[in-house]
ZAMARGU-4260 file (C-alpha; in steps of 0.2 Angstrom, whole numbers, plus 5000, padded with zeros to 4 digits):
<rodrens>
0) 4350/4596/5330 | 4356/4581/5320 | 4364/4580/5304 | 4362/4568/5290 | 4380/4567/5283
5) 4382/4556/5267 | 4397/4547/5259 | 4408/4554/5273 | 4421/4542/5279 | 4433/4542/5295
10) 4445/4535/5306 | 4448/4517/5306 | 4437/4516/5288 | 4440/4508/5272 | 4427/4510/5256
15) 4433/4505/5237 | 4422/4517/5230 | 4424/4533/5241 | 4411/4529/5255 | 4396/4530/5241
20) 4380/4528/5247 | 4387/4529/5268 | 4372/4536/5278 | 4377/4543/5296 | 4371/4555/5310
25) 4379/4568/5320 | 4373/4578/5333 | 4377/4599/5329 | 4371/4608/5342 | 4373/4623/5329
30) 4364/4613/5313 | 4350/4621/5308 | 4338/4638/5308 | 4326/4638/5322 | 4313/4634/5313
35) 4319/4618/5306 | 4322/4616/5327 | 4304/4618/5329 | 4298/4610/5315 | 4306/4593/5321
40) 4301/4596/5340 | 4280/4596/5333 | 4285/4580/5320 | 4293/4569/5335 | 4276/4576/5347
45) 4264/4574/5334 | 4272/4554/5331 | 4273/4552/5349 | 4253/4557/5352 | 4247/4546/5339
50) 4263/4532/5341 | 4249/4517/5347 | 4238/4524/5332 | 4249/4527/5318 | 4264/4516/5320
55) 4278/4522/5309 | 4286/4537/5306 | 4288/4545/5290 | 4307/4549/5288 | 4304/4566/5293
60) 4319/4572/5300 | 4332/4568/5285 | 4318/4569/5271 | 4316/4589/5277 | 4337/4592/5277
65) 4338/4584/5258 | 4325/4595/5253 | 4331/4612/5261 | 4347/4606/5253 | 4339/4604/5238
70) 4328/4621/5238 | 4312/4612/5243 | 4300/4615/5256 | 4290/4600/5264 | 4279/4612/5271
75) 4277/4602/5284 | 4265/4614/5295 | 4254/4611/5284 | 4247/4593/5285 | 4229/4596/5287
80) 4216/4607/5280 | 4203/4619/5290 | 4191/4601/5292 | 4206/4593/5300 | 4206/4582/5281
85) 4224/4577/5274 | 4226/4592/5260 | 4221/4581/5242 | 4225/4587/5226 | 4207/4587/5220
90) 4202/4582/5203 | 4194/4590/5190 | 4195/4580/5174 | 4206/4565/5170 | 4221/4570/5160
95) 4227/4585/5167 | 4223/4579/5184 | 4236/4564/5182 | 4248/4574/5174 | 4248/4587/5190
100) 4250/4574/5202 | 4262/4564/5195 | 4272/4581/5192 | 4269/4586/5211 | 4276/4567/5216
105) 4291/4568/5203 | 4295/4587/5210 | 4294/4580/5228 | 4303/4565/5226 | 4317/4573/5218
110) 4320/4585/5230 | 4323/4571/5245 | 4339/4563/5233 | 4355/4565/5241 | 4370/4572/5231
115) 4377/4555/5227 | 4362/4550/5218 | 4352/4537/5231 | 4335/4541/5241 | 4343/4540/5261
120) 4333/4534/5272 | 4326/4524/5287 | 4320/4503/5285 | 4313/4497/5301 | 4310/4480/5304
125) 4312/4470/5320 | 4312/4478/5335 | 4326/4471/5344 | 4340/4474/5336 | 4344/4491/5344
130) 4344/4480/5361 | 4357/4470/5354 | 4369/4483/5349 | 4366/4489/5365 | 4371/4475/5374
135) 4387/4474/5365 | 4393/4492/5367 | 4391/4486/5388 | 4399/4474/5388 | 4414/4479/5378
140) 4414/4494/5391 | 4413/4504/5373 | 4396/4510/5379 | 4399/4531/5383 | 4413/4531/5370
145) 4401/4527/5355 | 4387/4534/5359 | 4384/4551/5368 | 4369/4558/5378 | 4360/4564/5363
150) 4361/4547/5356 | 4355/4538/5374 | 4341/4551/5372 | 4335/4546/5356 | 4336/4531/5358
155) 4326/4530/5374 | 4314/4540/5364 | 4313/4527/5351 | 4310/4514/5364 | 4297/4523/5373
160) 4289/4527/5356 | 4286/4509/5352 | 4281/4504/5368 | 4265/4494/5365 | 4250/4502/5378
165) 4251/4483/5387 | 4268/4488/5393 | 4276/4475/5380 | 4287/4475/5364 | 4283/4470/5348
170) 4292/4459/5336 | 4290/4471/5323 | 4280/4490/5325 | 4265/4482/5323 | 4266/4468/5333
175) 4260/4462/5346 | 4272/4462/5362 | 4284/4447/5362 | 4295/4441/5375 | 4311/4441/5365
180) 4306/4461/5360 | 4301/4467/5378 | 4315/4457/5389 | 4328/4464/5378 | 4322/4483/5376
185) 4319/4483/5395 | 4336/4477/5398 | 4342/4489/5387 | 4334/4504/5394 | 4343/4498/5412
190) 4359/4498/5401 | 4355/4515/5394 | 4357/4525/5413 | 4336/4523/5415 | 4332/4517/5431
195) 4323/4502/5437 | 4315/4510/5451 | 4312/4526/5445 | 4327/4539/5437 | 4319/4552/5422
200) 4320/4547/5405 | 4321/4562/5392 | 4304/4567/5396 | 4296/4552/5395 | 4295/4546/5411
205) 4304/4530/5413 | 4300/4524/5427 | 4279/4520/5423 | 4289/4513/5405 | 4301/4500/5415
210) 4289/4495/5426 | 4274/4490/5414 | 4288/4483/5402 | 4294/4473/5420 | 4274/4467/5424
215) 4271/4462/5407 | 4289/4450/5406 | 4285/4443/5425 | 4268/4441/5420 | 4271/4427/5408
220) 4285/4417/5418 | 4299/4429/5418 | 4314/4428/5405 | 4316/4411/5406 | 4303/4410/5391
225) 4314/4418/5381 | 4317/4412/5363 | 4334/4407/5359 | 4341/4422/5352 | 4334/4431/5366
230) 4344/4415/5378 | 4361/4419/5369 | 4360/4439/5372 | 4355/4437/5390 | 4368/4425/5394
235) 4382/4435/5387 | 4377/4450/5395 | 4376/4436/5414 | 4358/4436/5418 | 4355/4421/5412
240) 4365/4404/5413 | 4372/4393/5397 | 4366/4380/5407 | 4350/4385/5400 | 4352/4386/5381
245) 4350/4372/5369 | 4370/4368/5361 | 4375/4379/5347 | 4389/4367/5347 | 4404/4375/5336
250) 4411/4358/5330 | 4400/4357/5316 | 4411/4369/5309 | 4422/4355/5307 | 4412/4345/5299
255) 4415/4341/5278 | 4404/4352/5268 | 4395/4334/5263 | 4386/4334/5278 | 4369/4342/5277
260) 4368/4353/5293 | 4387/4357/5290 | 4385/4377/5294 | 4393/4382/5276 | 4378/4374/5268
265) 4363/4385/5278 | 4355/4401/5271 | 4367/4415/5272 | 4357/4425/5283 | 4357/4410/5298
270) 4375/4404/5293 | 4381/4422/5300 | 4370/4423/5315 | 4373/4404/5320 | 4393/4404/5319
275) 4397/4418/5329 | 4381/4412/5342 | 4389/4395/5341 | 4406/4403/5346 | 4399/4412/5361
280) 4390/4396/5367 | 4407/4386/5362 | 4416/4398/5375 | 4403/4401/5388 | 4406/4419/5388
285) 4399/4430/5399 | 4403/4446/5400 | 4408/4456/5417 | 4397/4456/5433 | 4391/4471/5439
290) 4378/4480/5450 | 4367/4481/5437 | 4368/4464/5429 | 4366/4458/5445 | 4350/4470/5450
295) 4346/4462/5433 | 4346/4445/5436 | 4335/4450/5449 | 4320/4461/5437 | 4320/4449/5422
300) 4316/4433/5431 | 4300/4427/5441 | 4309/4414/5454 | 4328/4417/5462 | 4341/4419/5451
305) 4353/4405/5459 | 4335/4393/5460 | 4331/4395/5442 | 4331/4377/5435 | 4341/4381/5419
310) 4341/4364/5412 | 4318/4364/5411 | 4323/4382/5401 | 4331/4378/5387 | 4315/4373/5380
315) 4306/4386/5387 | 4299/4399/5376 | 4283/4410/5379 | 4268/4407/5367 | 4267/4425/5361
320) 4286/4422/5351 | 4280/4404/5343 | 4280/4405/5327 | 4291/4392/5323 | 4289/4378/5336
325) 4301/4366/5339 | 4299/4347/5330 | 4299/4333/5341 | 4316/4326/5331 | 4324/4343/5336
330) 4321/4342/5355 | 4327/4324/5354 | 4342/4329/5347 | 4345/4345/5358 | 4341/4334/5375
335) 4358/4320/5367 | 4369/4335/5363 | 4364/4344/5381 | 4366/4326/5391 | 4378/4318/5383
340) 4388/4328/5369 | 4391/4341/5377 | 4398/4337/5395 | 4409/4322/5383 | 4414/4340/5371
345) 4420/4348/5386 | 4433/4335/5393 | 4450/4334/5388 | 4458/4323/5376 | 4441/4326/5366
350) 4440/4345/5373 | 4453/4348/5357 | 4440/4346/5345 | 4432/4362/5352 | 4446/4372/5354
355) 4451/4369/5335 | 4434/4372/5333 | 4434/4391/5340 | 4449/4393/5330 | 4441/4390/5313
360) 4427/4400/5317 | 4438/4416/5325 | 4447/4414/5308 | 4430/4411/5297 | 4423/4428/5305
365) 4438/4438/5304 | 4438/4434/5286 | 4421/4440/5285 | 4423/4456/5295 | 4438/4460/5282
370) 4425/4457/5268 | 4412/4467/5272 | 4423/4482/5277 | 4417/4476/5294 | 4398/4480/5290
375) 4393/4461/5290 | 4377/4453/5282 | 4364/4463/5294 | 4363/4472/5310 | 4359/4456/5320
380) 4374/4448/5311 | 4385/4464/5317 | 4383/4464/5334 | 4386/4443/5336 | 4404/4447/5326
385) 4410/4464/5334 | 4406/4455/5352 | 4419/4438/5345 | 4429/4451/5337 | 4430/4460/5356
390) 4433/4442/5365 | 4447/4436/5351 | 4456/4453/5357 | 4449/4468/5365 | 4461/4482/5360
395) 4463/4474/5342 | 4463/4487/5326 | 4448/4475/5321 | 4437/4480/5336 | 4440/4497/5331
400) 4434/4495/5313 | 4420/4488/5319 | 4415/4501/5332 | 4418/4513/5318 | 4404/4505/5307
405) 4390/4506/5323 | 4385/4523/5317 | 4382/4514/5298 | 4368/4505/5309 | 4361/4520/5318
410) 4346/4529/5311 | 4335/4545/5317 | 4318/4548/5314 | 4304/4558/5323 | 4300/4542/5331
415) 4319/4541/5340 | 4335/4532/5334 | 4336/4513/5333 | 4347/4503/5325 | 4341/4498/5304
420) 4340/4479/5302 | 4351/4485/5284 | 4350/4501/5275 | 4342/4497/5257 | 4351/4511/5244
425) 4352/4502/5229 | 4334/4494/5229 | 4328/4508/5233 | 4337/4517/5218 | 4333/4502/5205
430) 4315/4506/5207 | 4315/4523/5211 | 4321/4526/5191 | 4309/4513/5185 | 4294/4523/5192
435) 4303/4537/5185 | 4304/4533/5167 | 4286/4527/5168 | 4281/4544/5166 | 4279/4556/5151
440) 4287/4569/5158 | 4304/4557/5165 | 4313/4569/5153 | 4310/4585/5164 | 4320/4574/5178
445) 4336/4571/5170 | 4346/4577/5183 | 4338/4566/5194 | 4340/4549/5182 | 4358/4553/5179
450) 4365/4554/5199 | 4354/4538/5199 | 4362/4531/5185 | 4380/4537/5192 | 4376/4529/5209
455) 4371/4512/5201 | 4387/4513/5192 | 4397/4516/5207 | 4389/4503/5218 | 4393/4490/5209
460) 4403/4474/5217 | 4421/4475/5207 | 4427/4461/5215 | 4425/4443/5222 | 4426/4440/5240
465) 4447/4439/5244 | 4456/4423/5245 | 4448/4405/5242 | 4431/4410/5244 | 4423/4396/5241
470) 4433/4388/5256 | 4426/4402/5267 | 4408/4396/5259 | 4404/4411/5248 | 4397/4414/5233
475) 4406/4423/5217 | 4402/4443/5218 | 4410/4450/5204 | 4398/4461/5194 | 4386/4460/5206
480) 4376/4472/5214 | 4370/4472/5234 | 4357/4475/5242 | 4364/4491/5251 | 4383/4498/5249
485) 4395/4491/5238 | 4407/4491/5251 | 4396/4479/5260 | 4402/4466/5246 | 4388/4453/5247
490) 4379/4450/5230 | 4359/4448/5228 | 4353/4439/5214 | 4338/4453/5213 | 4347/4469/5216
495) 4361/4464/5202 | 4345/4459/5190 | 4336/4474/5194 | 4353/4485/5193 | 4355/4479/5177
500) 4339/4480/5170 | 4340/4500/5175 | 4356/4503/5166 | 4350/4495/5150 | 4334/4506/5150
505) 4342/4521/5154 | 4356/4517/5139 | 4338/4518/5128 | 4330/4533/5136 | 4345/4545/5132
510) 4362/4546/5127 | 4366/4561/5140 | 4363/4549/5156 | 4371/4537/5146 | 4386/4545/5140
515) 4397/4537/5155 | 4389/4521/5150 | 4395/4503/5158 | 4408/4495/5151 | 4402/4479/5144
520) 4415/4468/5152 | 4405/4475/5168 | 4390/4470/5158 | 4396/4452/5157 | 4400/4450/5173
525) 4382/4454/5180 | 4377/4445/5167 | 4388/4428/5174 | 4384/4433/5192 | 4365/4428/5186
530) 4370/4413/5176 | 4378/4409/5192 | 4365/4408/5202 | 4350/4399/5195 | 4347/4382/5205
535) 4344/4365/5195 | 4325/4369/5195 | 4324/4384/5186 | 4323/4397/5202 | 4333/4411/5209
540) 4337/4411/5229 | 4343/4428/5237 | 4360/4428/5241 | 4366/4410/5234 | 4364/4395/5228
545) 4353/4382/5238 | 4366/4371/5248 | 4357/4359/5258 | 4339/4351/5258 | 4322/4358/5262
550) 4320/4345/5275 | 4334/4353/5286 | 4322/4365/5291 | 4314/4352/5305 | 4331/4359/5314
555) 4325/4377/5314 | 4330/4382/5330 | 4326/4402/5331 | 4305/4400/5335 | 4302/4415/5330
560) 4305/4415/5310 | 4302/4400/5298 | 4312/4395/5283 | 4327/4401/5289 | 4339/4386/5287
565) 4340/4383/5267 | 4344/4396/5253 | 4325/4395/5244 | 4318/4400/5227 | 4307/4414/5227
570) 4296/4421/5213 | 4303/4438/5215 | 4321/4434/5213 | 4318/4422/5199 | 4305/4438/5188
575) 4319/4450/5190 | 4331/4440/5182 | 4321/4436/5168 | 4317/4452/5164 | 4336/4458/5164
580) 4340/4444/5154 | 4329/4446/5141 | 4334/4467/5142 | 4351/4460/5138 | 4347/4450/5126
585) 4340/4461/5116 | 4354/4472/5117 | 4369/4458/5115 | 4362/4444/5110 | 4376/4430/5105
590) 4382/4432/5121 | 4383/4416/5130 | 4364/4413/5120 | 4363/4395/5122 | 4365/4399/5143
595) 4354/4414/5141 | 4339/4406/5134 | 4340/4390/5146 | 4342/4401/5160 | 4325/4410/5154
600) 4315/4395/5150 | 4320/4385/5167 | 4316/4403/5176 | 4296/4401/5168 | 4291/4385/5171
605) 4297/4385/5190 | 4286/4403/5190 | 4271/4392/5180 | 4273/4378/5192 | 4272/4387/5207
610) 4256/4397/5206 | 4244/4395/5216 | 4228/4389/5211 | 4217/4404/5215 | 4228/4411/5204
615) 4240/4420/5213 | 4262/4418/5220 | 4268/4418/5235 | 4279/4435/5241 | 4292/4433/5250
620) 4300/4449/5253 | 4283/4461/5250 | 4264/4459/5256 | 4264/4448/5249 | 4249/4438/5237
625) 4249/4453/5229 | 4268/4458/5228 | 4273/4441/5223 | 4258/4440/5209 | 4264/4458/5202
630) 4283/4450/5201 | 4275/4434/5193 | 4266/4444/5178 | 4282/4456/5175 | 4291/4440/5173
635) 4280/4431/5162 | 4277/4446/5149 | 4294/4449/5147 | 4295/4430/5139 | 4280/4435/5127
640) 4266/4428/5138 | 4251/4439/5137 | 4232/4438/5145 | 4226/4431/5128 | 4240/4417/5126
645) 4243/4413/5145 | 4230/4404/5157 | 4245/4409/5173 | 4239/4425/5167 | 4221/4423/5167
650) 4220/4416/5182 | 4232/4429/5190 | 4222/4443/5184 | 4204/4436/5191 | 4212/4434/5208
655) 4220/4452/5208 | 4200/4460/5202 | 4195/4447/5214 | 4203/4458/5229 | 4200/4475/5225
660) 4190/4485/5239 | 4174/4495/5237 | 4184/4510/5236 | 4196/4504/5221 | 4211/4499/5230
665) 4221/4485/5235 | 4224/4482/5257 | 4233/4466/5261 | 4241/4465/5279 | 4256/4456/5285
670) 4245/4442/5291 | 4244/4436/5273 | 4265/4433/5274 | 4262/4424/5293 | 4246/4415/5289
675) 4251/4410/5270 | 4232/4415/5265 | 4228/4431/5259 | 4222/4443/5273 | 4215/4461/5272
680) 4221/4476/5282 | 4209/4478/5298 | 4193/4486/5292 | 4196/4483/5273 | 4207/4497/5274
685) 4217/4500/5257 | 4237/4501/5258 | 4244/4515/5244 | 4256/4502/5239 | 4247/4488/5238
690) 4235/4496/5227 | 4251/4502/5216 | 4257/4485/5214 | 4241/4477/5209 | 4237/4491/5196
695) 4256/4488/5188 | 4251/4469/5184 | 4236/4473/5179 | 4240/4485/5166 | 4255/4473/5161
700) 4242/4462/5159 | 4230/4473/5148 | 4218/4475/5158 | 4216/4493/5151 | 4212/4485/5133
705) 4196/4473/5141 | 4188/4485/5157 | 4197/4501/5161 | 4188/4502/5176 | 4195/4495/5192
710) 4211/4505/5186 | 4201/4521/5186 | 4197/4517/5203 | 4213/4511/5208 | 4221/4528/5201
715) 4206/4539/5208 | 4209/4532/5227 | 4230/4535/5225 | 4226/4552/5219 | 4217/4557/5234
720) 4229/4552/5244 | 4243/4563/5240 | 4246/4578/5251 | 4247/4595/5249 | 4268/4595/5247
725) 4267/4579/5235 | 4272/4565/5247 | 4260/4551/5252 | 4257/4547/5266 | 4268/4531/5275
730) 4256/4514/5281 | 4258/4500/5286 | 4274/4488/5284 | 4274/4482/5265 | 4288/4469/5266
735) 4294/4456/5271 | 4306/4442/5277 | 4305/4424/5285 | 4286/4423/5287 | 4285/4432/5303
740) 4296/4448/5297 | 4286/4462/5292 | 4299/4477/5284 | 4294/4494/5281 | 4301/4503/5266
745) 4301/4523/5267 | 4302/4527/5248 | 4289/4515/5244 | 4275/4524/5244 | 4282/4537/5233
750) 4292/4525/5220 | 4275/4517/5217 | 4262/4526/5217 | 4272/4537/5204 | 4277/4521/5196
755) 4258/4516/5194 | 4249/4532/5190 | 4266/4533/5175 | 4262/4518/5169 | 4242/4522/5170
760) 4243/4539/5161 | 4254/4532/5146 | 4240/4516/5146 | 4224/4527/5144 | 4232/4537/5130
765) 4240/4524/5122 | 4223/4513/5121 | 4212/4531/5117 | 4202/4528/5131 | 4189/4540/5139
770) 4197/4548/5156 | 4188/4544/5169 | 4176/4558/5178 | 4184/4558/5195
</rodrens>
């Protein structure tokens, strides 16, 4: 059985803060009563009954060991009642009906904390990810020495799992399949030992998987139409030619940070994908030939491998990935650097230039790898820099620090294992204590808040990035907090606010979570971390400051994701430093003042100047009308902005009422982040979540002073939906990155629904409402 092991380190590790927050798996044949045996074997057959119908797992398998840890049963035999209906708490009247489930939430959602104080747990994304680590582990022959038959199994479980019923992959769970998605987890499988004729899979019967997964690929032209990403992967692993990929010319690392396109200058995320790709293509690797690359070559592609006309493929990409199609000036370009840069690049006196270029980059990703305690940006990120790490030297203590952060990456759930995009433990905790002191009763939970409190204190960023950074094109870190693990050592403009803003509360709520309080030097330097990065128009990117110009984006080369290229302002970021600010302020405020209160009023008027004009924002990283409208409100009440004295307000509030459902909630699909207009779930479904989110601005807003109502109804619909143990139950994907990539976060739909009906209770009692008659 497998075993959730947190804050462990190992051989070949490094952690400046004890491994805090470090989530791993290991297989213990001896882990676990017989019970527990068989109470994961009916979660992963119930998940894989209903996988095309219910598309996510719900964290099962660790969610159940924290709690039996933690002297709590999930009950999880238990999920429906005689009439086959999820067990509801039912309601009787108002108050005491709240104050039971918010106490049956808050009992369950302690229990599933981990010892160090953050909620573990999986955050799916795109599904290709685990193909890619895959391929690395081949090719570096470190394949069977990382990952064991348990782990093969599990993860051919997790591919058959998200099989779609037309034999494809998706981009994402919910997805329809995509060439990028099914060419690489088919290839995978192959990698993995399952057979391409035939062979058993773990029960799962492989070979009716491989070969609808091989019809659907042929049946749109083979993996030729491949996006980009997709081109790169297959090329290293030799089934597929570089011939055939558009240049990822590694010389524009030599170019002066002036230049616009000069990689430094490009949205973190891409800068860290594009330079190691840009190496591999610099270097034409390919890694070795063997039987089954070659059978490969031979499944993937319609016409004969050694007829394939490469130089028509580069451009080549099948109309289910398009999301991001290619500009008629980016083609241009690609067709000069493919006829004529690149044979010129290639021949020597001018063939230094590119050696001097792999050089820079080696030495640029190295420097990175060391940073991040070889845990880089993001999984995709990982895999590009182990496999350059693997080619600069095979055997190198490097490599081996890499392969020791894989199982970081690796995550089991009744659905299978895959590789996490990123693990999210300090968002998760930021908002996991917010919800929890919305509620009355957040005094009964002390425990709880303070291993929060101590893991925020723990996880913060104590130093810059090592050397010259600013050579090596990052950002100052100091103070800040990241997104996941400390160790991981890149600072987020939101995480740091939101960190922040926790810490400042709980020093208010009590002196015994407080008593090891922050020092205020470590104050200040969140505090300048957030200075730092406000751009000259008042908003707040992710990682950094914007570098380069919007316009860049016409060079967008991945066609699968948009607004990749620059570092953008988003309302979400720019909100949640506001409202730590102005926390701040209250608490120390002469420090840096005059900076303080710019930074707040630019922040305002580019949140007023970018609503919509039906009222709503833009979310960039949630679903997404709704998320980014909830951000906006928060934002602008902190500032003293108000229903009655705003008209952003106003209109905010009549878009929000404007969407609820006939059943009181709130149900906006993924579609609204792909489509930029507002999109309901399929059937006017409503999404717990959503509905949470739009209750919070609403009651920010006052809406419980002008029409109770549509927050009785929003609160009646989350209370029916909690089960029987007090979890609710997990939906669709409720973030979001890049426009086309839907995120799903596990504790969401406990933080929130908690958060809300908190914030509700307090609302109606504080305003000596009637309760409702539910």
């Amino acid at each position: 059985m497998w075993r959730l092991k947190i804050g462990e380190g190992g051989p070949w590790l490094k952690s400046g803060n004890g491994h805090i927050g470090r989530e791993t798996w290991e297989f213990d044949e001896d882990f676990g009563s017989e019970a527990d045996r068989e109470a994961v074997d009916s979660a992963r057959e119930e998940f894989s009954k209903n996988r095309l119908r219910m598309r996510h797992s719900s964290d099962l398998l660790a969610r159940m060991q924290i709690a039996k840890e933690n002297g709590f049963s999930l009950d999880l035999h238990k999920t429906r009642d005689d009439d086959g209906r999820s067990p509801l708490l039912v309601a009787t009247t108002g108050s005491s009906t709240v104050s039971e489930t918010l106490r049956k939430a808050l009992d369950y959602f302690a229990a599933i904390q981990a010892h160090d104080g953050h909620w573990p747990g999986d955050f799916p994304g795109p599904l290709f990810t685990t193909a890619t680590m895959i391929t690395v582990l081949y090719v570096t022959g470190s394949l069977d020495s990382t990952l064991s038959s348990e782990h093969r199994r599990e993860i051919c479980r997790y591919l058959h799992n998200r099989q779609n019923a037309d034999g494809g992959w998706g981009l994402h769970a919910e997805g329809e399949s995509s060439m990028l998605s099914t060419a690489l987890n088919y290839t995978a499988l192959r990698l993995l030992g399952e057979g391409g004729d035939g062979g058993g899979g773990p029960g799962m019967s492989s070979s009716s998987m491989l070969i609808r997964a091989r019809k659907w690929i042929r049946d749109r032209g083979g993996a030729t139409m491949i996006p980009i990403l997709g081109k790169v992967w297959l090329s290293v692993l030799g089934v597929f030619e570089w011939s055939g990929v558009n240049p990822i010319p590694p010389e524009l690392f030599l170019f002066p940070s002036w230049v616009p396109i000069q990689p430094g200058r490009l949205w973190s995320h891409f800068r860290m994908a594009f330079i190691p790709m840009s190496y591999l293509y610099g270097k034409k690797f390919v890694g070795p030939i063997t039987r089954l690359v070659v059978s490969l070559r031979e499944e993937l592609h319609v016409h004969p491998y050694e007829k394939i006309d490469w130089k028509a493929a580069r451009n080549s990409c099948a109309k289910e990935d398009v999301y991001s199609p290619h500009t008629w000036l980016q083609e241009c370009l690609s067709h000069c650097l493919y006829s004529f840069g690149e044979p010129f690049l290639t021949r020597w006196p001018i063939s230094y230039m590119r050696k001097k270029a792999l050089q820079q980059v080696a030495e640029f990703l190295k420097y990175e790898d060391e940073n991040s305690q070889y845990i880089c940006i993001g999984a995709a990120q990982k895999a590009l820099s182990m496999l350059c790490c693997w080619i600069e030297k095979s055997n190198s203590d490097a490599f081996k620090r890499h392969l020791a952060r894989v199982a970081d990456f690796l995550w089991i759930g009744e659905d299978g294992m895959k590789v996490r995009v990123c693990a999210g433990q300090l968002w998760d905790v930021a908002f996991a204590v917010q919800a929890i002191l919305a509620c009355n009763i957040a005094e009964e939970y002390r425990g709880t808040l303070k291993k929060a409190h101590d893991f925020i204190k723990a996880s913060q960023i104590m130093d810059n990035p090592s050397g010259d950074f600013s050579r090596k094109y990052r950002h100052i870190s100091k103070g800040g907090w990241g997104f996941q693990v400390a160790d991981q050592g890149w600072q987020v403009s939101d995480c740091t606010a939101e960190a922040l803003k926790v810490l400042l509360m709980l020093s208010r709520f009590s002196s015994d979570i407080g008593s090891d309080q922050m020092e205020t030097c470590r104050l200040y330097d969140a505090v300048n971390v957030l200075l730092s990065l406000q751009n000259p128009n008042g908003g707040y990117g992710t990682w950094e400051l914007a570098r380069t110009y919007p316009w860049i984006e016409i060079f967008n080369m991945t066609e699968i994701y948009a607004d990749i290229m620059v570092e953008h302002q988003y309302v979400e970021c720019t909100s949640s430093v506001m409202q730590a600010l102005v926390l701040f302020r209250e608490k120390d405020p002469w420090h840096r003042k005059d900076e303080i209160d710019q930074c707040i009023r630019g922040a305002t008027e580019f949140i007023e100047k970018l609503q919509n004009d039906d009222g709503s924002w833009f979310g960039s990283w949630g679903i997404c009308f709704t998320y980014g409208t909830w951000f906006a409100i928060e934002g602008l009440s902190a500032v003293g902005q108000s229903y009655g004295n705003s008209t952003c307000i106003q209109k905010a509030c009549k878009f929000l009422l404007a969407k609820q459902l006939k059943n009181g909630g709130w149900g906006e699909s993924h579609l609204s982040s792909t489509t930029k207009a507002y999109t309901n779930l399929d059937k006017e479904k409503s999404h717990i979540v959503n509905t949470a989110w739009a209750m919070l601005a609403l009651m920010k807003a006052g809406q419980a002073e002008r029409d109770p109502t549509p927050l009785h109804k929003a609160a009646r619909l989350i209370m029916s939906m909690q089960l029987s143990n007090g979890d609710f139950p997990q939906e669709e994907m409720i973030g979001s990155f890049l426009k086309n990539g839907p995120l799903c976060y596990m504790a969401y739909r406990n933080i929130f629904p908690i958060w809300a009906l908190g914030e509700y209770q307090k609302l109606v009692l504080q305003c000596d409402l009637q309760w409702p008659t539910f």
